[in-house]
C-alpha positions in Angstrom: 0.0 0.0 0.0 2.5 2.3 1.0 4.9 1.9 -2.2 1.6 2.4 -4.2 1.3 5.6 -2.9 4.5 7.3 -2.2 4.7 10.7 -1.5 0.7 11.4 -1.5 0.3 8.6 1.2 3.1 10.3 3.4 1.1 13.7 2.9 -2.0 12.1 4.1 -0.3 10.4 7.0 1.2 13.8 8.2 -2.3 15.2 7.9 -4.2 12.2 9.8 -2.0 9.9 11.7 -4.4 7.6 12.1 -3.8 6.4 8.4 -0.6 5.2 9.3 -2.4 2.8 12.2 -4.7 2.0 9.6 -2.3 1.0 6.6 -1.1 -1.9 8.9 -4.9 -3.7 8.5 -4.6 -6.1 6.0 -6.5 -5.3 3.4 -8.6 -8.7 3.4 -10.0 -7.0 7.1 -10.7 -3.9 5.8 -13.2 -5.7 2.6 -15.1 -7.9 5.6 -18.3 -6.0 5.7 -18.5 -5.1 2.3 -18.3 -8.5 1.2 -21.4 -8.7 3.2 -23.4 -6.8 1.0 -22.7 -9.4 -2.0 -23.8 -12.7 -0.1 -26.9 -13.7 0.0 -26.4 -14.8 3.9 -23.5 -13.1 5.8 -22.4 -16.4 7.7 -19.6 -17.1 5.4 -19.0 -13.8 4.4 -17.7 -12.5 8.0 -17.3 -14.9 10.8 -13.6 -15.6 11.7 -12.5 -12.2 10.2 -14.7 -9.9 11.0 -13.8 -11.3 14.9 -10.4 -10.5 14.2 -11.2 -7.0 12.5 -12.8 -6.1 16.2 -9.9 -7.3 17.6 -7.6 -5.0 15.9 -10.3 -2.1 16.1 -10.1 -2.8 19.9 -6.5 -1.3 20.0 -7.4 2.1 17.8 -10.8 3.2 18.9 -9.8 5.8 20.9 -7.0 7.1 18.3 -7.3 11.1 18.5 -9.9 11.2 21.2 -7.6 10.9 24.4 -7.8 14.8 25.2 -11.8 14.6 24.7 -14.0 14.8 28.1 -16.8 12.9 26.9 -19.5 12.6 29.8 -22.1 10.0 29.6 -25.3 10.4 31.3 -27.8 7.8 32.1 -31.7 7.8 32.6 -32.1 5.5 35.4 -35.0 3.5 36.3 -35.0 -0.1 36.5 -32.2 -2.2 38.3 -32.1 -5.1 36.1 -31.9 -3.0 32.6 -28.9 -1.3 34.0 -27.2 -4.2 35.2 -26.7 -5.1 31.7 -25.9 -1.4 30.9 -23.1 -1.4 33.6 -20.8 -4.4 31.8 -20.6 -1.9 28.7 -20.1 1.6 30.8 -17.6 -0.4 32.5 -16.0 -1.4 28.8 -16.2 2.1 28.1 -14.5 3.6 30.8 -11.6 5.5 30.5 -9.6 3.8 33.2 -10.1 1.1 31.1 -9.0 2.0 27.6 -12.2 3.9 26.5 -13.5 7.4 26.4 -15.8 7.9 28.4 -14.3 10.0 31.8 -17.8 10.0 34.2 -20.8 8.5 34.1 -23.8 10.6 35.2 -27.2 8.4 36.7 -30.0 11.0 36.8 -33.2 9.4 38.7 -36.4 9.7 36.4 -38.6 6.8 37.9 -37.6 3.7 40.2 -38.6 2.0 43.3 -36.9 1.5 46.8 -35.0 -1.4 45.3 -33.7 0.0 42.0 -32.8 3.2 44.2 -30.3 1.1 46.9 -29.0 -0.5 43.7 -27.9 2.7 42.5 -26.8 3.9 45.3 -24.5 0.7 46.2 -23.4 0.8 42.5 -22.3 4.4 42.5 -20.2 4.1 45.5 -18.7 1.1 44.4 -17.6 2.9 41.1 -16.8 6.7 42.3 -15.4 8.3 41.1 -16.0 7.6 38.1 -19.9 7.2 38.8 -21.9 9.7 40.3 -24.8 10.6 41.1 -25.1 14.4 40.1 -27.6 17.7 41.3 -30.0 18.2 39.0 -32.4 21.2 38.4 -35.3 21.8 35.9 -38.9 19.9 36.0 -39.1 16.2 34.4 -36.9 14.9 31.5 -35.5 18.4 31.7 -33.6 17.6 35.1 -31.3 15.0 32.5 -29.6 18.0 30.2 -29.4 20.6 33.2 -25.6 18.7 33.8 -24.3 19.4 30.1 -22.7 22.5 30.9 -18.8 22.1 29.8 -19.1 23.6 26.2 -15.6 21.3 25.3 -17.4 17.5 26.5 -19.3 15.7 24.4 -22.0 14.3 26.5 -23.8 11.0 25.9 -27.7 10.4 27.2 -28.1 6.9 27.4 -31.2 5.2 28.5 -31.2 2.4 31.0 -32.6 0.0 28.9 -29.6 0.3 26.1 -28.6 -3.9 26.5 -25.5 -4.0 24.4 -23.3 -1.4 23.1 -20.4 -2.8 20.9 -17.0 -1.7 22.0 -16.8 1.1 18.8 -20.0 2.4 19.5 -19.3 5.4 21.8 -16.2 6.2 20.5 -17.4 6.2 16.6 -20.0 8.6 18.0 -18.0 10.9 19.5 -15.8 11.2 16.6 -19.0 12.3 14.5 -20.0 14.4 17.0 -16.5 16.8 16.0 -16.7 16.6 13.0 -19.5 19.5 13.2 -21.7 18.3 10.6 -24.8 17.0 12.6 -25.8 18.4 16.2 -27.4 15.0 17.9 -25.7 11.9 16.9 -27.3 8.4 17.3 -26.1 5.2 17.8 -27.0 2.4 15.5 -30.0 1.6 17.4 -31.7 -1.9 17.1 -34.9 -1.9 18.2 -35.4 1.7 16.8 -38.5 3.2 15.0 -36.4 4.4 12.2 -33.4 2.4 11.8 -34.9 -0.7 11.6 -36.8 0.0 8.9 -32.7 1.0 7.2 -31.8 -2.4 9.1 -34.7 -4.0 6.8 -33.4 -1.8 3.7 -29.8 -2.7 3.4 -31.0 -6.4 4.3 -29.8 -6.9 7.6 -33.0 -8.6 9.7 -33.1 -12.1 9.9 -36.8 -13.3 9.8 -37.7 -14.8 12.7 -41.1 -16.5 14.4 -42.8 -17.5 17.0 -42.3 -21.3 18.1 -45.2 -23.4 16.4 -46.9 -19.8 16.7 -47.3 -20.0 20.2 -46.3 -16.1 21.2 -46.2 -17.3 24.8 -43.8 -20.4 25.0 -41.0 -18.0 26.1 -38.9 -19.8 23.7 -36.4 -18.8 21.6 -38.2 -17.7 17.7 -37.5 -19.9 15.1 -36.0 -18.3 12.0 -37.1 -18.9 8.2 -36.0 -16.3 6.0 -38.3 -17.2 3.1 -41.2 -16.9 5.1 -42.7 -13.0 5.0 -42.1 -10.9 8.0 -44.9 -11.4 11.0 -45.5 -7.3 9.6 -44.3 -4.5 7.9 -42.1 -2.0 9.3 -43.4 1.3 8.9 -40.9 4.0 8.4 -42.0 6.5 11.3 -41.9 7.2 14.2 -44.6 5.5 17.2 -45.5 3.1 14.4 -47.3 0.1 15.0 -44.2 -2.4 14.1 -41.4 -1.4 15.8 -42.9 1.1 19.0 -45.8 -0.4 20.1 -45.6 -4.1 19.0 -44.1 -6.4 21.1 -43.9 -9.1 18.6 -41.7 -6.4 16.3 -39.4 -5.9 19.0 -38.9 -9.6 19.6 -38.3 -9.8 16.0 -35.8 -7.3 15.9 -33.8 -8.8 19.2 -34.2 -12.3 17.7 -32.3 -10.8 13.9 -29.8 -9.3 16.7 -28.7 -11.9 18.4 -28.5 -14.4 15.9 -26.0 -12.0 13.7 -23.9 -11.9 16.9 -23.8 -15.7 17.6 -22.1 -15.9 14.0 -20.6 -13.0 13.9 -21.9 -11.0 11.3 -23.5 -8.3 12.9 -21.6 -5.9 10.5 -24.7 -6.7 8.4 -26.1 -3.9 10.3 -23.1 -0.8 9.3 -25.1 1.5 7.1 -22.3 3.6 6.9 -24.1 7.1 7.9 -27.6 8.2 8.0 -29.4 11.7 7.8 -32.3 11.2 9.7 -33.4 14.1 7.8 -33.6 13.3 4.5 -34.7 10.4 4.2 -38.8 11.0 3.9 -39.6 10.2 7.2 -42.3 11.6 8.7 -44.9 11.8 11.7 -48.2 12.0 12.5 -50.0 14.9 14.2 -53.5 13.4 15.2 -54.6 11.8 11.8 -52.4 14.1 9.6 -49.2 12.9 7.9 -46.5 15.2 8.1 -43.1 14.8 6.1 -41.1 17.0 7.4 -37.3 17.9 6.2 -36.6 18.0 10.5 -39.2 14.8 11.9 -39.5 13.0 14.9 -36.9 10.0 15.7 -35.8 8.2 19.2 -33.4 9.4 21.2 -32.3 6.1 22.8 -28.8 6.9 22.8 -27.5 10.0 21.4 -23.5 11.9 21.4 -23.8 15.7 21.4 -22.8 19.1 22.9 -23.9 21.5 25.2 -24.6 23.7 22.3 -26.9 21.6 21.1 -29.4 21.6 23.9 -28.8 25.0 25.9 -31.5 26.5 23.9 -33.9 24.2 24.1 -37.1 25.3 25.5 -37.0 23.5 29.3 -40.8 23.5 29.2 -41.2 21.3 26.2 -38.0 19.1 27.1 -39.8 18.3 30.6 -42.6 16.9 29.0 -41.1 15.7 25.5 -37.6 15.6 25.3 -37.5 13.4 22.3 -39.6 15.7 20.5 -37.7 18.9 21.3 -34.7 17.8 20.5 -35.1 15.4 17.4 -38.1 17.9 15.5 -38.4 21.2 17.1 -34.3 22.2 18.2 -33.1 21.0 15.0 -35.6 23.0 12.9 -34.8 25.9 14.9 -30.7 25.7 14.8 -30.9 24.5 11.1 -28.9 21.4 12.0 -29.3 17.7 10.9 -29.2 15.0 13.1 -27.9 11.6 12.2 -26.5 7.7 13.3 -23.8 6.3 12.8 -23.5 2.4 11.6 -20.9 1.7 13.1 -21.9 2.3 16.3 -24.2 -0.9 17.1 -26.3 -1.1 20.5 -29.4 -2.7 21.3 -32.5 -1.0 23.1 -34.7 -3.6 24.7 -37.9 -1.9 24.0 -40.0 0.9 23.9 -43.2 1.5 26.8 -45.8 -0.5 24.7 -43.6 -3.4 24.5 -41.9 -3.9 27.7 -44.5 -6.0 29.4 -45.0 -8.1 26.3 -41.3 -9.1 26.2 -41.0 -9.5 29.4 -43.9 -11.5 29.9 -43.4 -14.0 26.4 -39.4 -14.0 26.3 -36.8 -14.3 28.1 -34.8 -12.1 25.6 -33.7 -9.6 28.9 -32.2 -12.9 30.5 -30.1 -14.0 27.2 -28.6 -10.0 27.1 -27.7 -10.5 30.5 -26.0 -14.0 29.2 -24.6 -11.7 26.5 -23.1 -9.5 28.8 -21.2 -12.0 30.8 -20.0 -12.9 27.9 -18.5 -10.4 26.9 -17.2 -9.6 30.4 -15.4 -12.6 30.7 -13.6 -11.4 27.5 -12.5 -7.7 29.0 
């Protein structure tokens, strides 16, 4: 590569020295996900290299960002959602070769029990885990800490079960690069990207076993089968928001593509979550707006971005303000990034479905030991 390129590639090295980390990736590596895209099933296409492509990732992800305060800040609620959360802040830590330098856990709604967890888990991690004073009414209460105009913060809801070890930093990274204000991780179980998850070919399909939603076993998959329903490219739609079925669906696709390990079926590259004719609904009315409504599950951005905001409309509707109204109003786009994979679990409407017909929470808890064990 390098004789190829002589004197330009030196130029570029000089310019971006992470090139020169880069160049030493065999090029084989490099084509693993894009191979993807030409296989009719991704099995083949990246098992045993793609593993060793996160491998060498593992040892440049947080190239260029070791002088970057990034903050993350979590919307606790529910003990056993965050105790899967806690294997990938701990991944993600600083002290242990991430990015992130504090992690923030503002209370929105728990119980006695899920509170004493907190409690015992921030004081077993200060201080790198704390448990900060808020102001403002609500949902509000979570942005009143962004305050540092040089961090890039990261709100992270408790119910995010799996956040690959790329993730934060690739979304940091977008983050200063200036061209979008909120940046989004590669969300699955999203109301948007699963319907770009569904584009570029990335779900599995996956049913029920012998059509019995309540067996609590694992689905069974048959891709030339139809999809149990069609995935509706907006916001709060009826597939993947208030369906539990969708959601297992989506976990089910998930965890499948990391047992083989090809989740890479899921890099879109980068998506404007502007231009892409989404829309929403007000009352019965279709609206498809250039800035529209998408989840905030787990999103990178500045202080910038939110110190306008009107606190009255981020108590109540955070998402709302921030994905529609703030980003009409600055005149900034908002994307995701693909490589940035993580997994919410579900969204209000599903919860008790998945929890009462799966034990998909229980295998991302298996999941996460798994990939604790490995640290």
């Amino acid at each position: 590569m390098r004789g190829k390129l002589g004197g330009f590639y030196q130029l570029l090295v000089v310019a971006w020295p992470l090139l020169e980390i880069l160049a030493a990736l065999d090029v084989k590596d490099i084509q693993v996900c894009s191979l993807l895209r030409h296989s009719s099933d991704a099995t083949d296409a990246c098992h045993s290299d793609s593993k060793m492509l996160q491998r060498r990732s593992s040892s440049i992800r947080v190239a260029g960002l070791q002088d970057q305060r990034v903050e993350a800040i979590v919307v606790f609620g529910r003990e056993d959602r965050v105790r899967i959360l806690d294997t990938y802040l701990q991944r993600n830590l600083r002290k242990n070769g991430g990015v992130i330098d504090k992690v923030h856990f503002v209370v929105f709604a728990a119980m006695r029990d899920d509170l004493e967890y907190l409690q015992q888990l921030i004081e077993q991690n200060a201080p790198w885990y704390t448990y900060p004073v808020v102001t403002g009414r609500r949902l509000a209460k979570i942005y009143s800490v962004c305050n540092d105009p040089d961090t890039v913060y990261l709100k992270i809801d408790d119910d995010m079960v799996y956040i690959s070890d790329q993730a934060i930093a690739e979304m940091v990274r977008e983050r200063l690069r200036n061209r979008c204000g909120l940046v989004s991780a590669n969300v699955i179980n999203h109301a948007i990207l699963s319907a770009v998850h569904q584009d570029i070919g990335a779900l599995r399909h996956f049913f029920p076993t012998d059509q019995d939603t309540g067996s609590m076993q694992p689905w069974i998959r048959n891709d030339d089968a139809l999809p149990i329903m069609a995935i509706e490219k907006k916001s709060q739609s009826q597939c993947v928001w208030s369906t539990w079925q969708c959601a297992a669906w989506m976990h089910e696709s998930f965890l499948s593509r990391v047992a083989d390990g090809t989740e890479c079926a899921y890099d879109f590259g980068w998506h404007d979550f502007h231009a892409s004719g989404h829309g929403h609904f007000d009352g019965s009315r279709f609206l498809p707006l250039p800035h529209t409504r998408w989840s905030i599950n787990m999103v990178a951005f500045k202080a910038e971005d939110v110190v306008d905001a009107v606190p009255e409309d981020l108590a109540e509707d955070d998402e709302k303000e921030l994905s529609v109204v703030h980003p009409a109003r600055l005149e900034k786009r908002s994307c995701a990034v693909g490589a940035a994979l993580a997994a919410h679990f579900s969204y209000s409407r599903q919860e008790d479905g998945l929890l009462e017909n799966t034990r998909l929470l229980a295998r991302y808890q298996k999941l996460a030991e798994q990939v604790e064990l490995k640290a």
